[in-house]
C-alpha positions in Angstrom: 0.0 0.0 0.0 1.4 3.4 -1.3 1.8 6.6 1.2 -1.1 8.6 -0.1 -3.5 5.5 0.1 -2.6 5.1 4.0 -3.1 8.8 4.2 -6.4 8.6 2.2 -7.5 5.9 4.9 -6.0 8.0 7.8 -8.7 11.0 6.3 -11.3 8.7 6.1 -10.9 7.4 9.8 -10.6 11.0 11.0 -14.0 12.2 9.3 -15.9 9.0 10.5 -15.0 9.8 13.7 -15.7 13.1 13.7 -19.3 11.9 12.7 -19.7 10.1 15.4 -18.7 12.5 17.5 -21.5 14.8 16.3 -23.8 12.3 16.1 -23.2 11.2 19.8 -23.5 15.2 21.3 -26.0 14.9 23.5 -27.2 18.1 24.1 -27.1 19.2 20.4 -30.5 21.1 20.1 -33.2 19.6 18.5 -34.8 20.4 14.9 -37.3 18.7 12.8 -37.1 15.3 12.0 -36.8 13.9 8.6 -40.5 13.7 7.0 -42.1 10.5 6.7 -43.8 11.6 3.1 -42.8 10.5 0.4 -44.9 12.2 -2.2 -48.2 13.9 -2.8 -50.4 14.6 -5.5 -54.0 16.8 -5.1 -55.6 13.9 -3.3 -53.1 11.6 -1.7 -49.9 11.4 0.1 -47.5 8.1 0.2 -45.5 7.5 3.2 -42.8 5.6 4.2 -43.8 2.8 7.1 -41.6 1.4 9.6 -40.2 -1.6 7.4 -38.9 0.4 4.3 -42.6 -0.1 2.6 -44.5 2.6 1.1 -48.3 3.4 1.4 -50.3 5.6 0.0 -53.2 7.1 2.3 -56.7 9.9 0.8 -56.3 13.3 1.7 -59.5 13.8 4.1 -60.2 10.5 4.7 -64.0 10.3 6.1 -64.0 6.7 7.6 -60.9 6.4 9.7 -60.0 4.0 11.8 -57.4 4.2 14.3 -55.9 1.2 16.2 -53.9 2.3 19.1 -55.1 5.3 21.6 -52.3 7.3 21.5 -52.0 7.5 17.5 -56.0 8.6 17.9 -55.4 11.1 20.1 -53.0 12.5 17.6 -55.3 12.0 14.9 -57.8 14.3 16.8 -55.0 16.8 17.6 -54.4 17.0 13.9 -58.0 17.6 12.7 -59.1 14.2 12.2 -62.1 12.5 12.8 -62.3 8.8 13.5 -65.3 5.9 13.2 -63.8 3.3 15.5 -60.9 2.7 17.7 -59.2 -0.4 19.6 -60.5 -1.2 22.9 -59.5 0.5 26.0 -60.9 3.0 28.6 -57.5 5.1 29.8 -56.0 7.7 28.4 -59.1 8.6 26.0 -60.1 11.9 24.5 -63.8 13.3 25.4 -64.7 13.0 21.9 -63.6 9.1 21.1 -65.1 7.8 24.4 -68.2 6.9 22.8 -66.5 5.2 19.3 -67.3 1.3 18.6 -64.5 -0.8 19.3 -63.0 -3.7 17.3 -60.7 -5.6 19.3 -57.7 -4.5 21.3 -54.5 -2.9 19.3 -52.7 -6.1 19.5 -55.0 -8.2 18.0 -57.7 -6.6 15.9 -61.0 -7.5 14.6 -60.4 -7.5 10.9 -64.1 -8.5 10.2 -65.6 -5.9 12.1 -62.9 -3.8 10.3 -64.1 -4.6 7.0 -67.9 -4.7 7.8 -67.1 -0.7 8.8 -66.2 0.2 5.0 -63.6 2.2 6.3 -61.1 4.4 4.0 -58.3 4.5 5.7 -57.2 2.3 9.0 -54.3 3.3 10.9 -52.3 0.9 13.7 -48.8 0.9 15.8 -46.4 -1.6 14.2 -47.7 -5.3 16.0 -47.0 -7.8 14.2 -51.0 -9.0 14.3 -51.8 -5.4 12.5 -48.7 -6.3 9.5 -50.1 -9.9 9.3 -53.8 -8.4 8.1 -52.5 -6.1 5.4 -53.0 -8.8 2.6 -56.6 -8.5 3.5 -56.3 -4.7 3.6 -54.9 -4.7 0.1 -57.6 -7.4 -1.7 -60.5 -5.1 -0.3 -58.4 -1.6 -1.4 -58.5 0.0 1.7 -55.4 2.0 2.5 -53.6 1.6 5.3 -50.6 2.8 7.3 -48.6 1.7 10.3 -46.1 3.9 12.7 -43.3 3.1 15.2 -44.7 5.6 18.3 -42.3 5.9 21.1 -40.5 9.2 21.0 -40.6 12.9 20.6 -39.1 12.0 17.0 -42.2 9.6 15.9 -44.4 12.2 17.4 -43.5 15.3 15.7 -43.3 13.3 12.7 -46.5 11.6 13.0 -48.0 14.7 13.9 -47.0 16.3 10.1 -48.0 13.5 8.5 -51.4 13.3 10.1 -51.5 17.4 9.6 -50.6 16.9 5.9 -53.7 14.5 5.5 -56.5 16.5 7.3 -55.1 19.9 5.8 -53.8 21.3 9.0 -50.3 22.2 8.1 -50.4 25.7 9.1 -51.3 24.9 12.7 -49.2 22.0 12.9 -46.1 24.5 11.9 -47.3 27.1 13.9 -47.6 24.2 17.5 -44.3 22.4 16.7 -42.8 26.6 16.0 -43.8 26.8 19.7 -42.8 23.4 21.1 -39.7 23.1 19.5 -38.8 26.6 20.8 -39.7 25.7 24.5 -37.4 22.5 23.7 -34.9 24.3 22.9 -34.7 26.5 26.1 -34.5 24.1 28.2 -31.4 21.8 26.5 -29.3 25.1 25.7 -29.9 25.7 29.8 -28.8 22.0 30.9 -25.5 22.7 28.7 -24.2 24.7 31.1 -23.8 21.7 33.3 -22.0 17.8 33.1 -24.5 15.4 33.0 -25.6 12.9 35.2 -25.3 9.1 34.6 -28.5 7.6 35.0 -30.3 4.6 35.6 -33.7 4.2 34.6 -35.9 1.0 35.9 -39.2 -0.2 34.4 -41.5 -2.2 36.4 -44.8 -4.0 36.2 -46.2 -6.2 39.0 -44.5 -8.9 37.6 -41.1 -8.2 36.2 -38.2 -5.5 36.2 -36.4 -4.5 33.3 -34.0 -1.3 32.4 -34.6 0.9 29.7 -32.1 1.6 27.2 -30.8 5.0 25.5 -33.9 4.4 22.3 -36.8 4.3 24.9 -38.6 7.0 25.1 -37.5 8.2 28.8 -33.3 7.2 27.4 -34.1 9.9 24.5 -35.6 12.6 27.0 -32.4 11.8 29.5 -29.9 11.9 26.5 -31.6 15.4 24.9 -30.9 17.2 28.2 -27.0 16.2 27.9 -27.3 13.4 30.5 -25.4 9.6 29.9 -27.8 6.1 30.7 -25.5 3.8 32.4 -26.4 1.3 29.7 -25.0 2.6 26.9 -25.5 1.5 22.8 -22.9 -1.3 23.5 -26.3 -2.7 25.4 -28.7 -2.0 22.4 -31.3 -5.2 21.3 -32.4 -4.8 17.7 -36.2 -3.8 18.5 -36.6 -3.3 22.2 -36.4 -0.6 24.5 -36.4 -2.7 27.4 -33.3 -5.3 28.7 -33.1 -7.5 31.9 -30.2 -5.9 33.7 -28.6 -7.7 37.0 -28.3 -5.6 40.0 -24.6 -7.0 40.2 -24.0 -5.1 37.0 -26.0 -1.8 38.0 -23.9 -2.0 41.7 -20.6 -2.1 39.1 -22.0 1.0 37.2 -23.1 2.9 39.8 -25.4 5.9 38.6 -26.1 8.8 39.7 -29.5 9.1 39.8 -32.2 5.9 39.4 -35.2 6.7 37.6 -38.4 4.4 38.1 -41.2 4.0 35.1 -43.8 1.9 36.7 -47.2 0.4 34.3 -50.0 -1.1 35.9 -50.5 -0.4 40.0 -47.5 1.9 41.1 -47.4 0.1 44.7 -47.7 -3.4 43.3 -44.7 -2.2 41.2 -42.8 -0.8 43.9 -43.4 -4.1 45.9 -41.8 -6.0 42.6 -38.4 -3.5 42.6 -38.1 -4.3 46.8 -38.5 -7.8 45.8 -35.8 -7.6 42.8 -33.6 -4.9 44.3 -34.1 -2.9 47.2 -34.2 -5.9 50.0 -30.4 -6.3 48.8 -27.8 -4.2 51.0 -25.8 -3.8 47.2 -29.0 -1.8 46.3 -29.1 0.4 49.2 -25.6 1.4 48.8 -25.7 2.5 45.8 -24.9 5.9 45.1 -27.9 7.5 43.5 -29.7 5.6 46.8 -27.7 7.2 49.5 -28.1 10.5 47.8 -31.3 10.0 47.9 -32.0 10.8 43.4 -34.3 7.7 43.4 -37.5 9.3 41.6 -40.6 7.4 40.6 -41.4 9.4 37.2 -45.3 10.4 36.7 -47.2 8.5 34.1 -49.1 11.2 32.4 -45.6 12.4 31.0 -43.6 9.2 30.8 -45.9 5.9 30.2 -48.1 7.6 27.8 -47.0 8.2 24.5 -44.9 11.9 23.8 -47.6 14.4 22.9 -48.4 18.2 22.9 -47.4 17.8 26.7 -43.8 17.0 26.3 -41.9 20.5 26.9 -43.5 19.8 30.1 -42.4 16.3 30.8 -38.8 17.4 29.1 -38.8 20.3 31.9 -39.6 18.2 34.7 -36.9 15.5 34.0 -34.2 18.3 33.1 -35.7 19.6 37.2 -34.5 16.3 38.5 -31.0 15.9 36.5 -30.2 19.3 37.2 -31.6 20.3 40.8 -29.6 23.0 40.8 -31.3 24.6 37.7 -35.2 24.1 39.0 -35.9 27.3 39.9 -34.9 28.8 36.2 -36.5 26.0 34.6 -40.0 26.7 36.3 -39.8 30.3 35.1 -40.2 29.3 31.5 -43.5 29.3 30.0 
């Protein structure tokens, strides 16, 4: 290999880790995402779904049905108007309550579906939703699915959905304002090293730890903060790992965050169970500091909505105690 070849390489290994390096700065603020349209013509858009497929979805659908609460609650903050929904009673808008169910998110009713003549019918990516698209296609009724965890998916959800019922100038003019507020609050928690944090998701019945792509890791990493399981830990498709307390004892965090579904003392009762009867537990740092927080669900279960400057300003109040007062004075 000649000298200007092994200097070419030398370049190349410079640049790619520059790139990282800028793709790994945590408290870079935060734009718009990359749009999920493909194209558009006078009376349809085609979009780009989860697994690299395109569809193509009416402008001002009539009939729409939406499979997952959180994805209609979007739909109704984008203008839309729905016909049926999964099943469910939590986390509802006033104006769905009423709507005819067919099935539950995960497992759908595609007859009742059908027998609904709907013109468009939107789900979360399960793999019961993906398996009924054949059925979808024979009786030409569009369809889309979306991968909803983060702020990301939200906002660009949100312009899709805005870009179907005609709402683009108030979708602009709400993420103008969101993304602003955003902004404010990552530019203040730059002045300041971030934490290393755990964070801990529990049910009644099981404990896991959530990793940087969760919805929670993407809030704590926005606000220039490090999750003690870093991308080395990353599972192709989850958000969740099981993580041994021997190994969160050798990390040591600063601060333990606790996501909790279902019963919030029944899950407490699971973590003493897993964790907190150990004496490795109650030495921990983050424990004898006491930054153990149980995070509320309206900002961290649910799925990220118009809500979220306030659920980004609450977490940044918790990593950075020290900057609560100027946080609260924003808007």
């Amino acid at each position: 290999m000649n000298s200007i070849m092994k200097w070419i390489i030398v370049l190349l290994l410079i640049l790619f880790v520059y790139a990282c390096e800028l793709s790994n700065n945590d408290t870079q603020e935060t734009g718009r995402p990359d749009s999920l349209i493909v194209s558009e013509t006078v009376d349809s858009i085609t979009c780009r779904l989860p697994d690299y497929t395109i569809s193509t979805l009416p402008k001002n659908p009539k009939r729409t049905i939406v499979l997952l609460t959180s994805l209609l609650n979007l739909w109704i903050e984008a203008g839309g108007k729905a016909i049926a929904r999964c099943s469910g009673k939590t986390h509802l808008r006033p104006e769905v309550i009423n709507l005819p169910a067919v099935g539950a998110f995960s497992n759908p009713n595609v007859e009742k579906i059908i027998s609904l003549q709907p013109d468009l019918v939107i789900s979360s990516d399960v793999a019961n939703f993906r398996a009924l698209i054949p059925v979808f296609q024979q009786n030409k009724i569009p369809y889309a699915f979306f991968r909803y965890i983060n702020y990301y998916d939200y906002i660009q959800i949100l312009e899709l959905f805005s870009e179907l019922n005609g709402t683009q100038k108030k979708f602009q003019e709400a993420f103008d304002r969101m993304n602003q507020k955003v902004n404010e609050i990552i530019t203040m928690c730059q002045e300041y090293a971030g934490p290393r944090v755990l964070i801990v998701f529990t049910k009644a019945h099981s404990v896991t730890c959530e990793l940087p792509n969760s919805q929670t890791g993407i809030m704590v990493s926005m606000l220039g903060a490090h999750n003690i399981l870093s991308s080395k830990y990353q599972v192709k498709n989850k958000t969740r790992i099981d993580f041994s307390l021997e190994r969160i004892v050798q990390l040591d965090p600063d601060i333990i965050l606790l996501n909790t579904m279902g019963d919030v003392k029944a899950c407490r009762e699971r973590l003493k169970k897993e964790f907190e009867s150990n004496a490795a537990w109650l030495a921990l740092k983050a424990i004898q500091k006491d930054q153990f927080h149980v995070l509320p669900k309206k900002y961290f279960l649910y799925k990220p909505n118009d809500n979220f400057p306030k659920a980004l300003k609450y977490l940044a109040c918790l990593l950075y105690p020290e900057l609560s007062e100027s946080l609260s004075a924003l808007d």
